[in-house]
Biotite code that builds the C-alpha atoms (Angstrom):
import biotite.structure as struc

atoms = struc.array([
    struc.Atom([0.618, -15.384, 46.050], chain_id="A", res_id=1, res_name="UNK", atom_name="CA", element="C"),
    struc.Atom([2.368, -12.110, 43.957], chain_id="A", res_id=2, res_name="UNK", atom_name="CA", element="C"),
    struc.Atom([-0.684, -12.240, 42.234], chain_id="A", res_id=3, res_name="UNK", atom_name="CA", element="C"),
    struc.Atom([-2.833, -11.826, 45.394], chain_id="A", res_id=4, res_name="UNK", atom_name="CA", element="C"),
    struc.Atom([-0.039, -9.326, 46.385], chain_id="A", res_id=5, res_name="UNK", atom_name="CA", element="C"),
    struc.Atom([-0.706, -7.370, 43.404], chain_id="A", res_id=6, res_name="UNK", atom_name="CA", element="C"),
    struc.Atom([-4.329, -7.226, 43.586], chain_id="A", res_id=7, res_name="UNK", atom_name="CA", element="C"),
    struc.Atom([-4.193, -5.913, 47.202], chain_id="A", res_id=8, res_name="UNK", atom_name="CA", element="C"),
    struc.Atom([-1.870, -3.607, 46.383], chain_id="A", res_id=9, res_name="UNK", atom_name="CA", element="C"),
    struc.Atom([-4.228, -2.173, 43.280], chain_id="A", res_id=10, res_name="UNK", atom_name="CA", element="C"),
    struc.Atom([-7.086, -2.257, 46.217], chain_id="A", res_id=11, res_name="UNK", atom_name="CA", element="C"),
    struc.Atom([-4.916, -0.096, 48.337], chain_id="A", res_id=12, res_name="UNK", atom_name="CA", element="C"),
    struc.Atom([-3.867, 2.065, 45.990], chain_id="A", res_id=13, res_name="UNK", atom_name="CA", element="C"),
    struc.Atom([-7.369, 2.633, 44.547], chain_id="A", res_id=14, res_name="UNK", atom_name="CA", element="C"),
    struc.Atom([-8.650, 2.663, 47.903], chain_id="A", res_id=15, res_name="UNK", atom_name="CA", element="C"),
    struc.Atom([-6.276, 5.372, 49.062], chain_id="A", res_id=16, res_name="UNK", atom_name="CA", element="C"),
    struc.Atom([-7.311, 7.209, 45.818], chain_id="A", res_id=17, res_name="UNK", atom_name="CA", element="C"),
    struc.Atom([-10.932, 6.719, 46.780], chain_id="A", res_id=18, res_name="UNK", atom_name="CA", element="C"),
    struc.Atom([-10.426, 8.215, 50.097], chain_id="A", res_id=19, res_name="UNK", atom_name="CA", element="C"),
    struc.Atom([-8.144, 11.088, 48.837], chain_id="A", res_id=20, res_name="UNK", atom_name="CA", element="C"),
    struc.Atom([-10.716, 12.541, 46.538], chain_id="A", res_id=21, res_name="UNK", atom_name="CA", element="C"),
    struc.Atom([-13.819, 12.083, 49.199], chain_id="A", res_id=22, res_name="UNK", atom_name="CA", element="C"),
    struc.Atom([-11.143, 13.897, 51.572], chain_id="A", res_id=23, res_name="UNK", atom_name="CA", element="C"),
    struc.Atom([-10.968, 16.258, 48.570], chain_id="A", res_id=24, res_name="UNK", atom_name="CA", element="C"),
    struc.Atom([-14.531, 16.859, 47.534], chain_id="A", res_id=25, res_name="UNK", atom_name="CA", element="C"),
    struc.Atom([-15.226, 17.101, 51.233], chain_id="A", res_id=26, res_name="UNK", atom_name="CA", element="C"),
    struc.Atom([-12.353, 19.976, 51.270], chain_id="A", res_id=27, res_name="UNK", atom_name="CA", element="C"),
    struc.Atom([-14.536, 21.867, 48.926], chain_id="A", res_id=28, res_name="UNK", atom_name="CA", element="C"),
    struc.Atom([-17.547, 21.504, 50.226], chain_id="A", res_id=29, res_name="UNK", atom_name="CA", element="C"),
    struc.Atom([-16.110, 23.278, 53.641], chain_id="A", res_id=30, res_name="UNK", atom_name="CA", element="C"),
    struc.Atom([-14.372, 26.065, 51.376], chain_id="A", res_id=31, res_name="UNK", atom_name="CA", element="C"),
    struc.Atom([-17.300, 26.600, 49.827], chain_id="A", res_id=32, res_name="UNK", atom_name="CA", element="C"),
    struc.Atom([-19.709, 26.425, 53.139], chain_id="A", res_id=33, res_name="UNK", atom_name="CA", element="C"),
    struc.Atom([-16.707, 28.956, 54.553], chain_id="A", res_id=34, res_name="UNK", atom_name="CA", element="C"),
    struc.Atom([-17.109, 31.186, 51.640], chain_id="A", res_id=35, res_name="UNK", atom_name="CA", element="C"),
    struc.Atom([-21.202, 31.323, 52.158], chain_id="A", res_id=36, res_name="UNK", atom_name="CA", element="C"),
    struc.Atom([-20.469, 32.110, 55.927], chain_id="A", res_id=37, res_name="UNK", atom_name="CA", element="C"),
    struc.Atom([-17.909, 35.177, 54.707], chain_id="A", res_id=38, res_name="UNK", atom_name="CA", element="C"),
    struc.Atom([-20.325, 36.404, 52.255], chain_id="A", res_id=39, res_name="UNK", atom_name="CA", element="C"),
    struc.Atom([-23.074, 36.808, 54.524], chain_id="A", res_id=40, res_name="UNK", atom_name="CA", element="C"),
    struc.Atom([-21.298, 37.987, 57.141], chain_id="A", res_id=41, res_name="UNK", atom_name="CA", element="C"),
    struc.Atom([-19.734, 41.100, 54.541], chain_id="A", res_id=42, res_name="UNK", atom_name="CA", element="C"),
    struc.Atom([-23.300, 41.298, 53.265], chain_id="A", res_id=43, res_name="UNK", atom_name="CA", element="C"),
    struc.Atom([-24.864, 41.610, 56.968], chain_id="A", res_id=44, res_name="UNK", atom_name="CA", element="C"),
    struc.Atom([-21.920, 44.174, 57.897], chain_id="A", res_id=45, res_name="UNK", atom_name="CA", element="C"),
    struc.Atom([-22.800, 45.960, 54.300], chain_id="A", res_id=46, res_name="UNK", atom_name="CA", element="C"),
    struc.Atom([-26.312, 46.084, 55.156], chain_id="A", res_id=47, res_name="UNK", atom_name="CA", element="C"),
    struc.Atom([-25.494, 47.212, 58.822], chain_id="A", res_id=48, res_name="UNK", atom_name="CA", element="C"),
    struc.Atom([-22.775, 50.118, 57.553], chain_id="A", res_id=49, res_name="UNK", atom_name="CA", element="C"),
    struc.Atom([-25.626, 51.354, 54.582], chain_id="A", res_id=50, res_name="UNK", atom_name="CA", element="C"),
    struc.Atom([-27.841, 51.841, 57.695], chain_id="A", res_id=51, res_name="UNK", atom_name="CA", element="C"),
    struc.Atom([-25.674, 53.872, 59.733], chain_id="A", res_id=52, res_name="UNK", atom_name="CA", element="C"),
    struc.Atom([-24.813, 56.073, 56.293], chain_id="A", res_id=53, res_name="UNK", atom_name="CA", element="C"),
    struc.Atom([-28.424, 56.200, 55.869], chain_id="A", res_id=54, res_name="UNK", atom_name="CA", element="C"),
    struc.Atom([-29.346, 57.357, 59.472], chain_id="A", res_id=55, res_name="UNK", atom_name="CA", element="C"),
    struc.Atom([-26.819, 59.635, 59.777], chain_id="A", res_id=56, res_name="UNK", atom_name="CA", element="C"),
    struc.Atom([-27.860, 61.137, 56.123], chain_id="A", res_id=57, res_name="UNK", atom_name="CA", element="C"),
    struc.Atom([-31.296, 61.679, 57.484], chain_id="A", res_id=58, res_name="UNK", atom_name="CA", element="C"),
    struc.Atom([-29.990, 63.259, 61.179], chain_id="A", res_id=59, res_name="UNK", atom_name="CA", element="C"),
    struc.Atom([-27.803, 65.736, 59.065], chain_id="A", res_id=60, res_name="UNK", atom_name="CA", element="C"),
    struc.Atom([-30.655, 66.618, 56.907], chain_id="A", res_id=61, res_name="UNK", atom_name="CA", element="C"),
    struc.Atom([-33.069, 66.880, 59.816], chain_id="A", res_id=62, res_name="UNK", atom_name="CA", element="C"),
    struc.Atom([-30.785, 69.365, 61.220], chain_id="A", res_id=63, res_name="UNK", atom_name="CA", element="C"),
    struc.Atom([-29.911, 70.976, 58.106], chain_id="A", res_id=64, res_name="UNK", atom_name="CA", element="C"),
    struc.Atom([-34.092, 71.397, 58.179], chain_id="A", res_id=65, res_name="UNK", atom_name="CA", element="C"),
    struc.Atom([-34.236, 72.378, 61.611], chain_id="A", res_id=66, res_name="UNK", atom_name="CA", element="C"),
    struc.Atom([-31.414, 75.328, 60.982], chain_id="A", res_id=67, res_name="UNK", atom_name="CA", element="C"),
    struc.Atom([-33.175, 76.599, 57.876], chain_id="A", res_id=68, res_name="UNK", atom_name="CA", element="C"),
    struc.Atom([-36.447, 76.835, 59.864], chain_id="A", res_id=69, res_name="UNK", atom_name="CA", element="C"),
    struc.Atom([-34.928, 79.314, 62.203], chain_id="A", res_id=70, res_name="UNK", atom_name="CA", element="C"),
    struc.Atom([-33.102, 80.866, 59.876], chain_id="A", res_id=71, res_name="UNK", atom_name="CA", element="C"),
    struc.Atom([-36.557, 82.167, 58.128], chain_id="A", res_id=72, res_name="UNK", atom_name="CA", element="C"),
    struc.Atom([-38.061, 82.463, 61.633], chain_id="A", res_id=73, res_name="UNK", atom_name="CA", element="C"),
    struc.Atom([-35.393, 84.944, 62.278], chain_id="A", res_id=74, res_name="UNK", atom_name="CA", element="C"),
    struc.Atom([-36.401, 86.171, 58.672], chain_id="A", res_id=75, res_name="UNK", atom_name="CA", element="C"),
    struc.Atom([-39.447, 86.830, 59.671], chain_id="A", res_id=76, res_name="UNK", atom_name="CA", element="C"),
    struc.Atom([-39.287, 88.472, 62.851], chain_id="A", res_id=77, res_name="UNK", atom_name="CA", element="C"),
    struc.Atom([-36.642, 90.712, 61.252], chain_id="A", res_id=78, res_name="UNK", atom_name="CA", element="C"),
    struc.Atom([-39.370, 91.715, 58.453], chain_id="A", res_id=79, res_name="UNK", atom_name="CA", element="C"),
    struc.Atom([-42.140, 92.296, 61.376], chain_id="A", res_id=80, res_name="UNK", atom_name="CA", element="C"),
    struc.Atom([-39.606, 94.268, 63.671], chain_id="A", res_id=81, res_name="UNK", atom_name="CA", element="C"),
    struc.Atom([-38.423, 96.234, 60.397], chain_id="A", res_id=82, res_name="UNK", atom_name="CA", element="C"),
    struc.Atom([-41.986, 97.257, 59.526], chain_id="A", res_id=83, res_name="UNK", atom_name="CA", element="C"),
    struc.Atom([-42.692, 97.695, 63.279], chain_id="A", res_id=84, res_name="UNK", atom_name="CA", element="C"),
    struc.Atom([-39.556, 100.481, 63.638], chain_id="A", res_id=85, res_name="UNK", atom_name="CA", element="C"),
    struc.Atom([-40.784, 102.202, 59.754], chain_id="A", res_id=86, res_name="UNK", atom_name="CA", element="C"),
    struc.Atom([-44.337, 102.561, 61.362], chain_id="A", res_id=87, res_name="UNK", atom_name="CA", element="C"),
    struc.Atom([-42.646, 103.902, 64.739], chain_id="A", res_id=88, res_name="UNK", atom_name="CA", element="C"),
    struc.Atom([-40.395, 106.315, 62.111], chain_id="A", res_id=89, res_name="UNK", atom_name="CA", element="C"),
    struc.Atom([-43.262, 107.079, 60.499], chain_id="A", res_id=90, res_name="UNK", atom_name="CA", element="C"),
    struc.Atom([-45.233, 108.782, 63.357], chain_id="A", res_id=91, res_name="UNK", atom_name="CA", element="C"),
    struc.Atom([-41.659, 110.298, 64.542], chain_id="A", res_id=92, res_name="UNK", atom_name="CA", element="C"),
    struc.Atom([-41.326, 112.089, 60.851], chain_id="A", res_id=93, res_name="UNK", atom_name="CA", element="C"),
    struc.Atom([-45.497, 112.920, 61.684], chain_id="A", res_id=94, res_name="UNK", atom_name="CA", element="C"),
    struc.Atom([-44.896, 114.546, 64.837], chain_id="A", res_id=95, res_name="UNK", atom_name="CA", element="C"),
    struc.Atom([-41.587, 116.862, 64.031], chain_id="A", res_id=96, res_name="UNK", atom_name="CA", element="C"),
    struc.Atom([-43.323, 117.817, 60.350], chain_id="A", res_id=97, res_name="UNK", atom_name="CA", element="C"),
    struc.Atom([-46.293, 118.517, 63.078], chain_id="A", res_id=98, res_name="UNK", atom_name="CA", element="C"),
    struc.Atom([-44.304, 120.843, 64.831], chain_id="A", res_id=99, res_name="UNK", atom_name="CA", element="C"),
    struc.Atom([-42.213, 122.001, 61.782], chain_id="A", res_id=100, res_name="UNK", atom_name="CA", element="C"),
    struc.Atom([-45.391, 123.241, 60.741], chain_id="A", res_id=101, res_name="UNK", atom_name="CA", element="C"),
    struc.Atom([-46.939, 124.807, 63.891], chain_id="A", res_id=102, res_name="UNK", atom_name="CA", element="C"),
    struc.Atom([-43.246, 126.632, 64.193], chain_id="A", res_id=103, res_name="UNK", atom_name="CA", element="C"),
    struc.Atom([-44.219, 128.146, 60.279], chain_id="A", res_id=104, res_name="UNK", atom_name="CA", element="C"),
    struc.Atom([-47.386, 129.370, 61.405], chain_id="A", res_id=105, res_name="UNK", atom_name="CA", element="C"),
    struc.Atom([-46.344, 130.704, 64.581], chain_id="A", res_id=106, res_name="UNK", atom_name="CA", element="C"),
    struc.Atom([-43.646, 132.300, 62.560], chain_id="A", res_id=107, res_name="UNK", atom_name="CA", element="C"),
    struc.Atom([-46.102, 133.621, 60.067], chain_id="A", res_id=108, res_name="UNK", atom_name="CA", element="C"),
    struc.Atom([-48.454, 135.093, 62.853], chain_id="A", res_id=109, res_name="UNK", atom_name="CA", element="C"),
    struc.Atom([-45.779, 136.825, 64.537], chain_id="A", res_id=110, res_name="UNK", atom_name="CA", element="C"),
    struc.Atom([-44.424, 138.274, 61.054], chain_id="A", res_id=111, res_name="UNK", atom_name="CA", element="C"),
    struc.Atom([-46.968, 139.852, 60.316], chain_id="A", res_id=112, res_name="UNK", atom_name="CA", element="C"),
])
């Protein structure tokens, strides 16, 4: 009867072993399962944050485009309006060198 005793108590024992290392391997295979579900859920909020970064890069440069096109539109019009006013200048300095002159020769007639 010990003997039987002893037998079922090896059975037990290596029964109990048995179950602790399926509990064990089973254990890992959750960890691991848990570790799959973290990294693709840091990889999905990676990929989700590079997008944002990436969007917002691309609104500031649109902007920064959409400034540097008015800045040379107000370039431009500045140029046109500047040779616009030297043109209007232009004819001023014509008309008063006009009548600087017409002065001379009216002071010239009456001189002599």
């Amino acid at each position: 009867m010990s003997e039987s005793q002893s037998r079922y108590s090896i059975v037990e024992r290596l029964t109990k072993q048995k179950l602790d290392i399926m509990s064990a391997k089973h254990s890992l295979t959750d960890e691991v399962k848990k570790a799959e579900q973290k990294c693709n859920s840091s990889l999905n909020l990676f990929a989700d944050r590079e997008k944002k970064i990436l969007n917002e890069a691309h609104e500031q440069i649109d902007d920064l485009k959409v400034e540097m096109s008015r800045e040379k539109d107000m370039f431009k019009n500045l140029s046109d309006r500047k040779k616009d006013k030297e043109d209007m200048y232009d004819e001023k300095l014509k008309v008063i060198d006009e009548a600087l002159n017409k002065i001379e020769e009216i002071s010239k007639v009456q001189s002599q």
